[in-house]
C-alpha positions as CSV (number, residue, x, y, z in Angstrom):
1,X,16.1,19.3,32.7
2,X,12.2,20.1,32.6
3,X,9.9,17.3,33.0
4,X,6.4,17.1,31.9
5,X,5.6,18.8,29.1
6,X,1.7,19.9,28.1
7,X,-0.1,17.5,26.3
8,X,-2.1,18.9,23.0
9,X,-6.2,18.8,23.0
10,X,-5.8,16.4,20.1
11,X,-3.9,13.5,21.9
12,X,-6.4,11.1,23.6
13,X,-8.3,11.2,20.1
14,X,-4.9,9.7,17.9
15,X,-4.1,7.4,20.9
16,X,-7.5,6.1,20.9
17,X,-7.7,5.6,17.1
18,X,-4.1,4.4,17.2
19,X,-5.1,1.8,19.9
20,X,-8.2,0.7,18.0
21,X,-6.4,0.2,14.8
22,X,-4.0,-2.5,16.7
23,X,-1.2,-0.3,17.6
24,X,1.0,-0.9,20.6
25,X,1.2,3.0,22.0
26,X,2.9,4.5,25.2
27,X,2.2,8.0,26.4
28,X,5.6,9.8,26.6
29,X,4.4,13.3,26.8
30,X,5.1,13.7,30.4
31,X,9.2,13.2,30.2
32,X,9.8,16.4,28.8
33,X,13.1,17.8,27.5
34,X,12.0,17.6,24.2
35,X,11.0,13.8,24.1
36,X,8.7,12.9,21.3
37,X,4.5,12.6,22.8
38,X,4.0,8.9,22.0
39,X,6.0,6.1,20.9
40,X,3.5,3.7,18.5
41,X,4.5,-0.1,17.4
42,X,2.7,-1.9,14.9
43,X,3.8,-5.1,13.4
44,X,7.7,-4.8,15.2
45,X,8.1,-1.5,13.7
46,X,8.6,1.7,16.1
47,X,7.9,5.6,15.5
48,X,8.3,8.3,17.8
49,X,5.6,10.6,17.3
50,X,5.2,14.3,18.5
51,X,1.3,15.0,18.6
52,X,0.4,18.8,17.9
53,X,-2.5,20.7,16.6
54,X,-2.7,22.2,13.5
55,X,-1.3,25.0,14.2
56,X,1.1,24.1,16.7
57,X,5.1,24.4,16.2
58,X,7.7,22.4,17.4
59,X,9.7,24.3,20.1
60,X,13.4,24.3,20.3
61,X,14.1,21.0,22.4
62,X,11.6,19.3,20.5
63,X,13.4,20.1,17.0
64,X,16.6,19.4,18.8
65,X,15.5,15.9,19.7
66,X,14.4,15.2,15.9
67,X,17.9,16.4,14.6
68,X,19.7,13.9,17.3
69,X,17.6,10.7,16.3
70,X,18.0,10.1,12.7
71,X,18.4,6.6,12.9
72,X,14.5,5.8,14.0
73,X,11.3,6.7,12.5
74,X,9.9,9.8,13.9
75,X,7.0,11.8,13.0
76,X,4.4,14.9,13.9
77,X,0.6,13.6,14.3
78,X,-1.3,16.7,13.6
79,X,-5.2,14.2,13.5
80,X,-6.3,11.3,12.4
81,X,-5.4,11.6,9.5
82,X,-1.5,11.5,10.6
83,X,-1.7,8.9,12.4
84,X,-3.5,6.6,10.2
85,X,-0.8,7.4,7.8
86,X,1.6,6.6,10.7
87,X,0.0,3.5,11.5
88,X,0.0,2.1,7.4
89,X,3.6,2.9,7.4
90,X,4.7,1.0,10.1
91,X,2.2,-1.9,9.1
92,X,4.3,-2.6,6.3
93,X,6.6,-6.2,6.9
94,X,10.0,-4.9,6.2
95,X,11.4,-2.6,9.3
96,X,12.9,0.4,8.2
97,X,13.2,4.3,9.1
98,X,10.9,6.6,8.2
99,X,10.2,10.8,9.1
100,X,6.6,11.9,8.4
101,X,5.0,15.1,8.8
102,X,8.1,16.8,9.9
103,X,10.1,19.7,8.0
104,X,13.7,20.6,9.7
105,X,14.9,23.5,8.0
């Protein structure tokens, strides 16, 4: 089991946007095995979100982890833009499941 994975340049900037926006985030990215960067709450609503550049893949473990955990909202947070996209989707009253930014073929 491998334990902390790398964090992407672009993290700090979509916590700290997340953060100021109101969201509820925990860093995640050191656990490793394939465990999603950041898990964000807004309004009682959850996502797991994998941050990456825009050009970065998901690797194996990471896909893996995605494909296992259907029945919450997960997502890929490539910038700001992601995540403020992240953040209106789970601002919305109703709790449901969502995936964003995320292609498993």
């Amino acid at each position: 089991m491998k334990y902390g994975g790398r964090t992407d340049k672009n993290q700090d900037e979509i916590v700290s946007h997340l953060r100021n926006r109101g969201a509820l985030v925990l860093i995640t990215s050191s656990f490793g095995n394939g465990f999603p960067d950041l898990i964000v709450a807004v309004n009682g609503n959850v996502c797991f979100v994998e941050v990456k550049t825009k050009t970065g893949k998901l690797r194996s473990s990471q896909v893996k982890w995605f494909y296992e955990n259907t029945q919450i909202s997960r997502g890929v947070a490539r910038g700001i833009d992601d995540a403020d996209k992240i953040y209106e989707l789970l601002s919305k009253e109703s709790p449901f499941i969502f995936t964003f930014g995320l292609t498993l073929d």
